[in-house]
Each structure stands twice: as structure tokens, then as C-alpha cells.
C-alpha positions in Angstrom: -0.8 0.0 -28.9 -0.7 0.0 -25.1 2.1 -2.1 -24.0 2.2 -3.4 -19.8 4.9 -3.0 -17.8 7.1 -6.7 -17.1 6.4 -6.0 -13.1 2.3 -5.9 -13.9 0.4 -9.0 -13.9 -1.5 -7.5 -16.2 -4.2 -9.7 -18.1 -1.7 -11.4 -20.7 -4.0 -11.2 -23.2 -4.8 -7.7 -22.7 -3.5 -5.0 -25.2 -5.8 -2.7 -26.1 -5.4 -1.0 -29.3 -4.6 2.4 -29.3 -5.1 5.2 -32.0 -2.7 5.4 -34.4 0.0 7.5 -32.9 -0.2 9.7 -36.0 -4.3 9.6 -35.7 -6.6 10.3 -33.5 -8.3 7.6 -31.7 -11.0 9.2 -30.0 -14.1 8.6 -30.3 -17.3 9.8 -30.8 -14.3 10.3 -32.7 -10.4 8.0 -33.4 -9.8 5.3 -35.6 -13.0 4.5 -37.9 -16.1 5.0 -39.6 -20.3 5.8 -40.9 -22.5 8.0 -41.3 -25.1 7.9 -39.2 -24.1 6.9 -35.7 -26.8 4.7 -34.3 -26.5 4.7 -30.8 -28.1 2.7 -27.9 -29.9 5.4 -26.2 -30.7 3.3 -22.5 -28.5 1.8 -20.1 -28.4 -2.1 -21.2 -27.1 -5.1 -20.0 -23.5 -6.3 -20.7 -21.9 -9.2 -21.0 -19.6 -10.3 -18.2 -17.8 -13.4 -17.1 -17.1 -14.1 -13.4 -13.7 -15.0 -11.6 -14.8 -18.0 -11.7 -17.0 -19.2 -14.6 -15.3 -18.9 -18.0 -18.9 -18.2 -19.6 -20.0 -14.9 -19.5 -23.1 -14.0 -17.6 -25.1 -11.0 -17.8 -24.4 -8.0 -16.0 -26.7 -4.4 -15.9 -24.4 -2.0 -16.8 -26.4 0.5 -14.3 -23.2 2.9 -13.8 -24.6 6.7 -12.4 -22.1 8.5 -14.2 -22.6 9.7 -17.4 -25.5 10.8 -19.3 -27.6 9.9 -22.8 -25.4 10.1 -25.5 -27.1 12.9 -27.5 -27.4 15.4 -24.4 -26.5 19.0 -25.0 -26.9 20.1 -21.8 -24.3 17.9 -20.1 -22.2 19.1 -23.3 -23.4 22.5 -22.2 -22.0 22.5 -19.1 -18.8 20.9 -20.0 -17.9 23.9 -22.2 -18.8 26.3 -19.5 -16.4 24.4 -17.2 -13.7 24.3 -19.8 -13.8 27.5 -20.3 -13.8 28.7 -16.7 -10.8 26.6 -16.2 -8.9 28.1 -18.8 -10.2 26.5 -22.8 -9.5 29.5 -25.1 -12.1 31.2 -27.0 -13.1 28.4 -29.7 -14.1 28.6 -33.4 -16.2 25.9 -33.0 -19.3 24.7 -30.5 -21.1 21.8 -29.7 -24.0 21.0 -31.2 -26.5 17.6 -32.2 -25.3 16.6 -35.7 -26.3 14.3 -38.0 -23.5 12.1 -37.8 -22.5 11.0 -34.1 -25.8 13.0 -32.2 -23.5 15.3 -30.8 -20.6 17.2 -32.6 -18.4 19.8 -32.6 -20.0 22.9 -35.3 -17.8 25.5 -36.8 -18.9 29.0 -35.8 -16.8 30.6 -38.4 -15.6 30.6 -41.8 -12.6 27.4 -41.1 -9.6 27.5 -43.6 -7.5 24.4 -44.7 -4.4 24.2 -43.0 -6.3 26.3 -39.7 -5.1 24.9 -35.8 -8.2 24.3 -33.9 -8.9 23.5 -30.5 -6.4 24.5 -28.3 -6.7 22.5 -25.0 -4.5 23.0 -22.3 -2.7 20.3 -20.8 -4.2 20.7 -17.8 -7.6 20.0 -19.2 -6.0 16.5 -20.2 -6.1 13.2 -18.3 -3.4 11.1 -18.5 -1.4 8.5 -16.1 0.2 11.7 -14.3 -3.1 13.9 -13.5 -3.3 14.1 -10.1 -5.9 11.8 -7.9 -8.7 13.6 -5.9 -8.2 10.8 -3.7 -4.0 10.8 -3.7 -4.2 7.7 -1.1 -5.8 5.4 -4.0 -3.9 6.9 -7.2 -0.9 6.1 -4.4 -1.8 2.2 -3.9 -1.8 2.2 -7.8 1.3 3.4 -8.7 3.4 1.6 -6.2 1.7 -1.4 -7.6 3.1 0.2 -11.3 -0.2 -0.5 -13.1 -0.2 0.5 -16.3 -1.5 3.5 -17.9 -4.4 1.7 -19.6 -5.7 0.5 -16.3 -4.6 3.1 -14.1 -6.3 6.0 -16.2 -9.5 3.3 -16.0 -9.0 3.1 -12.1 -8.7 7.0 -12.0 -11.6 7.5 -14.3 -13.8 5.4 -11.6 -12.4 7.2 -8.8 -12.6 10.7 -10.0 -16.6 9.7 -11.1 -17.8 8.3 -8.2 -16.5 11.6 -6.1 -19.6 13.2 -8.3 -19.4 17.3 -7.7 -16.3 17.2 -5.5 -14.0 15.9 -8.2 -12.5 18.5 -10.8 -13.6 16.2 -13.4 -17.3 16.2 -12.4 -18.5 18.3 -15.6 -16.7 16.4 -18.1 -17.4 12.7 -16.5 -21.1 13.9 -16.5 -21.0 14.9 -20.2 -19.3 11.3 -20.9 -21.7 8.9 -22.4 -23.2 6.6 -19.6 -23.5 3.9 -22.3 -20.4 3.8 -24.2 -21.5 1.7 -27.3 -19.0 -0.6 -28.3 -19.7 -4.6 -28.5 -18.3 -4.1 -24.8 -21.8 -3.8 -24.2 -23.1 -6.2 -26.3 -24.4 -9.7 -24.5 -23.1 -13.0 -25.5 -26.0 -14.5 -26.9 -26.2 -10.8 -28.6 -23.1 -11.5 -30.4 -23.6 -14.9 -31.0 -27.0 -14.0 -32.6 -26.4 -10.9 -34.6 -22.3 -11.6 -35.5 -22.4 -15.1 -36.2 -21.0 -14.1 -39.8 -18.4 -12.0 -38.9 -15.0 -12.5 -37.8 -15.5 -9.1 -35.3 -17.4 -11.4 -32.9 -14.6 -13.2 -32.0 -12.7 -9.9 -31.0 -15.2 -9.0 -29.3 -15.6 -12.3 -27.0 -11.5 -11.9 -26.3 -12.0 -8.1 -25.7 -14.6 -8.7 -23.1 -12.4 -11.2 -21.9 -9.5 -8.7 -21.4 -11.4 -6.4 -19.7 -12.8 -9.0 -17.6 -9.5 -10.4 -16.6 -7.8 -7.0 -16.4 -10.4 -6.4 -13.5 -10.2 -9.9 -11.7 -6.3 -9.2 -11.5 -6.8 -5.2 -10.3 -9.2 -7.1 -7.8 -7.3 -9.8 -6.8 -4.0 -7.8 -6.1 -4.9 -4.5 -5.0 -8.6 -3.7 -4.3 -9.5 -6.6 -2.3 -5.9 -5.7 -0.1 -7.3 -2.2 0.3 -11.5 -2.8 0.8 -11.3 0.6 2.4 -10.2 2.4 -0.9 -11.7 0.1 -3.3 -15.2 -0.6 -2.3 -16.8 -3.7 -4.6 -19.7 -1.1 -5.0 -17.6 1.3 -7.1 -15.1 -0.7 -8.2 -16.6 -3.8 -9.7 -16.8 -5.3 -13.3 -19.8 -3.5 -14.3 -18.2 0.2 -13.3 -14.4 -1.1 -15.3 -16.7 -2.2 -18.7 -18.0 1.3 -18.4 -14.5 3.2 -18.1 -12.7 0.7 -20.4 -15.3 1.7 -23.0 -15.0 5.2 -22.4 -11.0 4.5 -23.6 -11.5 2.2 -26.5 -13.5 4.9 -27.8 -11.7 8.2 -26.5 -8.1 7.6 -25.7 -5.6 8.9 -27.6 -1.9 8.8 -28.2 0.0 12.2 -28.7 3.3 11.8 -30.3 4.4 15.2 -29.2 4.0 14.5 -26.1 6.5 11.1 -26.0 4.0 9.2 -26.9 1.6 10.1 -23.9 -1.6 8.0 -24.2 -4.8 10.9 -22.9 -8.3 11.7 -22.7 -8.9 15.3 -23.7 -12.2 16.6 -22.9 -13.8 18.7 -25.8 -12.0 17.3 -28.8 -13.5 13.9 -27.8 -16.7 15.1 -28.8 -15.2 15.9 -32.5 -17.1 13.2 -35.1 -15.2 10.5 -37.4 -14.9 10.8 -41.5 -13.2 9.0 -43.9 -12.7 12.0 -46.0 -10.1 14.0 -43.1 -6.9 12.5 -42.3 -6.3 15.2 -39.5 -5.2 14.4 -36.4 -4.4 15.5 -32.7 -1.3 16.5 -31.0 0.8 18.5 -28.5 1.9 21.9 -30.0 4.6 23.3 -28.8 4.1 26.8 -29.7 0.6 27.2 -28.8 1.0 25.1 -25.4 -2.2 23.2 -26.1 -3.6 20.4 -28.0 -4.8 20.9 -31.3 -5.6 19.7 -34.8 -4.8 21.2 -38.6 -8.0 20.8 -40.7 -7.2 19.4 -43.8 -10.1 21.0 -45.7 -12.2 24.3 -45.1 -15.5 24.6 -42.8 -18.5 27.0 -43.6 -20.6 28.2 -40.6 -22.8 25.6 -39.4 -20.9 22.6 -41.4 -19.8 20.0 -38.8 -16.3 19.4 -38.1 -14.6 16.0 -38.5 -11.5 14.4 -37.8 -10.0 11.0 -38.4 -10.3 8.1 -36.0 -7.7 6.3 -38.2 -8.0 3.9 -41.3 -10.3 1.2 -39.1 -12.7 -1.1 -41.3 -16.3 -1.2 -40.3 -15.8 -4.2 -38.0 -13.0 -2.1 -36.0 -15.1 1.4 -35.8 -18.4 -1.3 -34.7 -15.8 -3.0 -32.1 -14.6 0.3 -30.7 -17.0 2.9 -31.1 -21.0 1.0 -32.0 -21.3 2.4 -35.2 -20.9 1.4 -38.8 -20.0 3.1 -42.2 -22.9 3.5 -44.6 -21.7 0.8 -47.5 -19.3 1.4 -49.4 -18.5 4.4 -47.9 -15.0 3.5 -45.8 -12.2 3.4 -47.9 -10.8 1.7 -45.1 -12.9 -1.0 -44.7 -11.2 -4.8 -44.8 -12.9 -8.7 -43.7 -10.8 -11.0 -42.1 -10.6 -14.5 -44.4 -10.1 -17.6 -41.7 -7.7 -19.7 -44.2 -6.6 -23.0 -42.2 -3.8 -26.0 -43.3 -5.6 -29.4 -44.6 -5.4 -31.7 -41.5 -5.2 -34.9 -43.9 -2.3 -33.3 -45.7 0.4 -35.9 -46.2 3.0 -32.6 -45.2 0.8 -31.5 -42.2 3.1 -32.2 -39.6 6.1 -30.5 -41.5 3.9 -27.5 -42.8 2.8 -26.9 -39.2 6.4 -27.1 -38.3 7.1 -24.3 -40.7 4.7 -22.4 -39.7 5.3 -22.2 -36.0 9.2 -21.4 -36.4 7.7 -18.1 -37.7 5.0 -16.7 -35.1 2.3 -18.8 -37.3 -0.5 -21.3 -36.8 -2.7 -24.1 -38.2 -5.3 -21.4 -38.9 -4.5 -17.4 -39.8 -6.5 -14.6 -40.5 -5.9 -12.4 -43.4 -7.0 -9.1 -44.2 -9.3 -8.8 -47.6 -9.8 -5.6 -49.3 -12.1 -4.3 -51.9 -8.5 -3.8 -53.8 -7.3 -6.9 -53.4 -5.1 -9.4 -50.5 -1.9 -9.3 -48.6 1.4 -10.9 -50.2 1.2 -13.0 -47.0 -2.5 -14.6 -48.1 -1.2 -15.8 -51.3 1.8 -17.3 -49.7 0.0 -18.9 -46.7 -1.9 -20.4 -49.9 1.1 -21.5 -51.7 2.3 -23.7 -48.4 -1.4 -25.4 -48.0 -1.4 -26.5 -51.5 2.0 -27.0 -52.3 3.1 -31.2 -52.9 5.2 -33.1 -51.1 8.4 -33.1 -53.5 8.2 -29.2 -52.5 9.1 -29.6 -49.0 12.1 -27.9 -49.4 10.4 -24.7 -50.3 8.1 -24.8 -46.8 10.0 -22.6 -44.8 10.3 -19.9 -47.2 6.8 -20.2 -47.9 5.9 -19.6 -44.1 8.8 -16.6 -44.0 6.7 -15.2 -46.7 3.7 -15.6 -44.8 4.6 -14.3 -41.6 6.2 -11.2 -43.1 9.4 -11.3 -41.8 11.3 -10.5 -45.1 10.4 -7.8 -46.9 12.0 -9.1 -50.2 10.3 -12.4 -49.9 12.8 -14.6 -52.0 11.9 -17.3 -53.7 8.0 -15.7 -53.2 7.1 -16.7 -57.2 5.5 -20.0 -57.7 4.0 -20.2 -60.8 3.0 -24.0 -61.1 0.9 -23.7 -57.8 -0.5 -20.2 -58.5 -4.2 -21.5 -59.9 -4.1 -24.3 -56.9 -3.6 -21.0 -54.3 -6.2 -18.7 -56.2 -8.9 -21.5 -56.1 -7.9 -22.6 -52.8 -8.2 -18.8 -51.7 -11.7 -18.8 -53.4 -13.1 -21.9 -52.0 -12.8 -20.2 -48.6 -14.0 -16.8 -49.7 -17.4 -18.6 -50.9 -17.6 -20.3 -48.0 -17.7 -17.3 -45.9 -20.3 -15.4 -48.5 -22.7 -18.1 -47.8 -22.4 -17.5 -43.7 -23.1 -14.2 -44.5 -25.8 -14.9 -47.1 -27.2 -17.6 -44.6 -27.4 -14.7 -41.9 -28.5 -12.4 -44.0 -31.2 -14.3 -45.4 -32.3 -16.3 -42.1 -34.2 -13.5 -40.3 -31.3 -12.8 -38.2 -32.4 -14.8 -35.2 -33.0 -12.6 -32.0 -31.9 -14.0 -28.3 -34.4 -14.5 -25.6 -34.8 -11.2 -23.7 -36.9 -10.0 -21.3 -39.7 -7.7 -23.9 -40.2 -4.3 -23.1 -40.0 -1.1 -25.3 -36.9 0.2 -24.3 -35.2 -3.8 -25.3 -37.2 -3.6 -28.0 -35.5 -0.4 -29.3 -32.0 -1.8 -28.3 -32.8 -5.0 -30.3 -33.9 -3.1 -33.7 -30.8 -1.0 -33.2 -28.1 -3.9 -32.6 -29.7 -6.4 -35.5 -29.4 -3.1 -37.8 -26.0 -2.5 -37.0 -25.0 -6.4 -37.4 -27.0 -6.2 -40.8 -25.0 -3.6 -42.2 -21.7 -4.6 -41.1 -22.3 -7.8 -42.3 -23.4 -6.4 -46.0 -20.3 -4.3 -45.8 -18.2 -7.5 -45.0 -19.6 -9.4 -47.5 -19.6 -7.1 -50.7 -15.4 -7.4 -50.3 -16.0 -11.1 -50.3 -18.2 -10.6 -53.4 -15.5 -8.3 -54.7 -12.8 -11.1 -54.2 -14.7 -14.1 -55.8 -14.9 -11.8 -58.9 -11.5 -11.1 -59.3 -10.2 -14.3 -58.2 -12.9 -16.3 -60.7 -11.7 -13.6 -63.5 -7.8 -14.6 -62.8 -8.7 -18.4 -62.7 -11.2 -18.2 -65.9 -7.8 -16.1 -67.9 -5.3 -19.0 -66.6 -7.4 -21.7 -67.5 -8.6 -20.0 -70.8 -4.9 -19.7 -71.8 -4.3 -23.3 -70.8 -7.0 -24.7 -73.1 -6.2 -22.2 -76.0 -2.0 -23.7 -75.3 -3.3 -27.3 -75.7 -5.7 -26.6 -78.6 -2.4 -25.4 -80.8 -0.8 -27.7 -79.3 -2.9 -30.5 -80.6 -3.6 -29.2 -83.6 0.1 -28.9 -84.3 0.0 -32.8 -83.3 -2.5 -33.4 -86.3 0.0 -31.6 -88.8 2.8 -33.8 -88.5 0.4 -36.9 -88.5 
């Protein structure tokens, strides 16, 4: 995860999550998930708040950079460059794929355990590649942004130089329409996500971003007009470049940690099935990748963008995992204290001496839900006379001990499975409400090319939200089986119990 220097007044909020240092995170490529990567194909509007309005408004993200995500001969001319500027001879090629529109093709037979790739460092950007425009990188460093920001800044200034930046050919091949819910409108969200808990991290994402820029803005740009102009550097331009790094960035542990775009292996696809990853190696001087399986001539080749649910890869990178697919894949349960709880004040309390709230997420699994879920539930429901036990409930909840003592409460276990399941129902039927509804469309402006946009964001909503739900489905099942065995035993207890009652009558 990006951290922000303590001299930056950095958006507070703002911490973009990075690859996992052992993963990729790049996209058309790191973190996620499926197969079919439907993609925006036009320039559309996004979603932007002002300095000074808190709602967001609507902003054309009309940036000139770029091109249409499934161009091949923008990615043409970016392997020319590369390899005039010093990309060894590859094994592999770009080509349009079925998964992701553009990919990288193996040219050769590709055995397991092969290094692939092989890109220089200087073909990488990172925080220390040097500015066409020293003066500006300059203002930004003595102002110690951070790399996040700074590599956006860079990424604006280095585009909007066009042919006399170094970078021309590779910014040209980038996608002019990145396609994460950056790019999603608010009443798009609010239609389409209504169900899911991603829309929330989207609104505070967009937020980020948003305030990220009005602080760039506010301390540096507007103190240096004459190398920031508003034309180039504005929100619509950072929205652009901060999508480009949700989706591409990545962290190379071999290289300390070094957080870098690296042209060519960005355009390498996501499956769940790889658990390969990039780095810095030492030997070969460039950065590369082990495949973790073999490639036959013509088979794309993948790599892993990290173990990201559906929501995460959708947040990130615009696509989703065909169901059922994603291994990975997880929904965030909402599970919230009782408000007319006799103990609310002292559960509350309890929670907030360990990092919690009134309300937490949890992460739900096809397989099952976090120690920390059940324990949350065991504080919500436990009585009064247990108030003794409230702060090693919350302990156990925030996952500060790893032993959780005193974790094992068997008289409130069926009140914390049923309490569990009350709120999983409660979020199928969102989901079966949206699903079922005709998944209400804002008011846009009608032409074809919306038209095509708005088909391809209610599809992507739709099958998030099936995903979503069918690990809500898969909880109720096994929580309603767990109750039904506990409450089974209970009866068959009582029945002996009474009938042994009658024998000594």
C-alpha cells in the first residue's frame, strides 16, 4: 500500500492500494479477475466533485492522450520503441485476445518455471525517472510529494509534451479511458451498485483522487501557473493518470520496494489460475516474471493481478470474473451494534479502544467468515451480566491477538449465527431487489455511443452483483444448516429429557 510522507498534505484519506508486493498489480493486468474483459470503448464522462461542492458533478473525461483500449497499432508501435530503446528479443508479442482485447501471445513453445520479459530499468517509470521538463519534476520534489502523486504529476507532464517526450509511444499505447469506477458517474453508481458494498469505495476513491488534486492544486500548481497550466493539469487529466496507476502500478520487492509502471508487461492479462508475479532480477538486470505453467504457440499469457474479489478487479480495473470463476472472490457483510442495546454505550466503548466502530465490514467467502465476524457477533448479542467479557470480545474482533483468549462462547453461539444470518438475508434481498427491479438506468443524454456505455456498465453491475450474492446464498446455507443441527440437538436433549421425567413419575 502507498504510504505519504508526514511533510505532505496529502489527501488524508488517500491511500491507494497497491499490488501485493509479492503480486503483480498491473493491470490490464495486477491484483484480480474474469474472463472476458468488457471495456468502455469511448471517452465518457466521469464523476467529479469540485473544491468547493462536496457532490460530485460531472466532468468529460476528454484527455488527448491515449488511445481505444483494443488498438494494436498504438501497441504496435510501442514494441517498436521498446525495442529500439533497448527491450531484448521477446518470446512473446502483442496481440487482441479474448480476455482483456489486447494481450501479450507466446511466440514459442513457453516452459514452467521459464523468465519472461526482461525489461530494463530504464524502460521503467518510477518516482526517480527523470522529467522532460526538470523545472516541474523540480517544484515537485522540493514540495516531497509522494510517489503516488508525483508519478501521476509526471505521467501528465511527460503526456502532454506529445512526440517530444521519451515516453510518447508508450503514453499513446496507454488506454485513453482507463476503466475503473473512476470513471463511472454518481448517479451511475448509485443506479447500477446500489447492492454492493464496492459503491461505497468507489464514492471514497473518487473522493481521494479528487482531494489529492485540490491539495496538488492548492499548494503547488496554482503557486507555479507557468508550469502547471489548469488546461493540463486539472481534475479531468489527474482521474485519467490516477486510473492509469490503480490499474498498472506495481510494487517490486527487489527493487526496495519501488512502486513502477513498466511498459510492455502492463499489457500482460489477469487469471486466477497463475500466481506468477513481477520483479527486479538481479542477474538478468531486467524485470521479469517465472511462468508457473507452460504456453503453446498462440496460447495467451497471463499473470496474477493478486487474490482481488470481483468487486476489487471491477474497482480497479472495469472488469468482472465470469461466476464462479475467482477463487478469490469475497462480499463485504455491513454488521452494525443494536442502538437500543441496554450495553450500547459500553459495547461502543469497547469497541473504539480497539480501532473499531458502531458498524464494521466483514469479508464473506464462499468458504466460510473471518474469526473476527463471529466475534463482532458475540459482543452485539451478548447480555448484560456479560459485560465483563466485552473487551475481549472487541480484541477478538479487531484482530489484535492472534490467540484470541477467551474467543469460545458456547451459550451465545446460535444468538451470533442467527444474528449473522439475519443480516446476510437482508443483503440477498438488496441484491435480489436489484436484480429483479430492471436495474434502473440514470438520465443521460441518448445517443449510440451512451447507449453502448450504458449496456456495458448495467452488464458489469449485473454480474458483480450475481457473483456477490451467490456467497450470500452460500452463507445462509451453511449458517441455516449449523442453526437447524443446534436446534435439532436441543429438541432431541429435551425430548429425553422429558421422557426421562415421565419414568420416574
Amino acid at each position: 500500500m502507498a504510504t505519504t510522507t508526514s511533510t505532505t498534505a496529502l489527501h488524508p484519506q488517500f491511500r491507494p492500494p497497491l499490488r501485493a508486493p509479492s503480486r503483480l498489480l498491473l493491470l490490464p493486468h495486477s491484483s484480480y479477475s474474469s474472463f472476458a474483459r468488457a471495456r468502455a470503448r469511448t471517452p465518457v464522462r466521469a464523476s467529479a466533485a469540485s473544491a468547493s461542492a462536496p457532490a460530485q458533478q460531472e466532468a468529460v473525461a476528454g484527455v488527448p492522450w491515449g488511445c481505444e483500449i483494443e488498438s494494436l497499432d498504438n501497441a504496435a508501435s510501442l514494441e517498436r520503441w521498446l525495442i529500439d530503446s533497448g527491450l531484448p528479443e521477446q518470446r512473446l508479442a502483442i496481440q487482441r485476445v479474448d480476455v482483456g482485447e489486447r494481450g501479450l501471445v507466446a511466440l514459442k513453445n513457453i516452459r514452467k518455471g521459464e523468465k519472461l520479459l526482461f525489461v530494463p530499468p530504464s524502460l521503467v517509470i518510477t518516482a526517480d525517472s527523470e522529467w522532460s521538463r526538470p523545472e516541474v519534476g523540480d517544484v515537485m520534489k522540493r514540495n516531497a510529494v509522494p510517489d503516488w502523486p508525483l508519478i501521476a504529476t509526471y505521467l501528465i507532464s511527460e503526456a502532454s509534451l506529445e512526440g517530444s517526450s521519451r515516453w510518447n509511444s508508450y503514453i499513446a499505447a496507454l488506454p485513453r479511458q482507463p476503466y475503473s469506477l473512476l470513471y463511472w458517474t454518481r448517479a451511475e453508481l448509485d443506479a447500477y451498485l446500489v447492492a454492493s458494498p464496492i459503491r461505497e469505495r468507489a464514492i471514497q476513491r473518487i473522493t481521494d483522487v479528487i482531494g489529492t488534486y485540490n491539495d496538488l492544486r492548492d499548494r503547488i500548481f496554482s503557486k507555479h501557473s507557468d508550469l502547471f497550466p489548469e488546461e493540463v493539469y486539472n481534475i479531468e487529466t489527474f482521474l485519467w493518470s490516477f486510473g492509469i496507476l490503480f490499474s498498472r502500478l506495481v510494487r517490486l520487492p527487489s527493487m526496495d520496494g519501488r512502486v513502477a509502471l513498466v511498459p510492455w508487461a502492463d499489457m500482460l492479462n489477469h487469471s486466477p489460475e497463475v500466481e506468477t508475479f513481477l520483479d527486479f532480477d538481479k542477474s538478468s538486470q531486467g524485470i521479469v516474471f517465472t511462468t508457473d505453467r507452460s504456453y503453446q504457440p498462440g496460447e495467451q499469457v497471463f499473470i496474477s493481478y493478486g487474490k482481488k474479489s470481483s468487486g476489487e478487479l471491477l474497482l480497479s480495473y472495469g472488469f468482472v470474473p465470469k461466476e464462479g470463476t475467482n477463487p478469490n472472490d469475497s462480499v463485504e457483510l455491513m454488521v452494525s451494534l443494536d442502538k437500543t442495546d441496554n450495553c450500547y454505550k459500553e459495547k461502543l466503548q469497547a469497541l473504539k479502544q480497539n480501532g473499531l466502530s458502531a458498524s464494521e465490514s466483514f469479508p464473506l467467502r464462499v468458504t466460510g467468515w473471518p474469526v473476527e465476524l463471529m466475534a463482532y457477533a458475540f459482543l452485539v448479542v451478548s447480555p448484560p451480566d456479560m459485560s465483563q467479557r466485552f473487551e475481549e470480545m472487541a480484541v477478538a474482533a479487531s484482530n489484535k491477538s492472534s490467540s484470541k483468549p477467551g474467543f469460545n462462547y458456547p451459550e451465545l453461539e446460535e444468538q451470533a449465527l442467527q444474528f449473522i444470518l439475519d443480516c446476510c438475508e437482508s443483503n440477498i434481498a438488496k441484491y435480489t431487489k436489484y436484480l429483479e427491479g430492471g436495474n434502473g438506468t440514470p438520465q443521460v443524454s441518448i445517443n449510440a455511443k451512451q447507449a453502448n456505455r450504458t449496456l456495458l456498465l448495467k452488464q458489469l453491475a449485473q454480474d458483480l452483483c450475481i457473483s456477490e450474492r451467490r456467497i450470500l446464498y452460500r452463507t445462509q446455507y451453511i449458517l441455516r444448516r449449523r442453526l437447524r443441527d443446534m436446534r435439532g440437538g436441543e429438541l432431541r436433549a429435551l425430548s429425553l429429557f422429558n421422557g426421562l421425567r415421565k419414568l420416574f413419575k
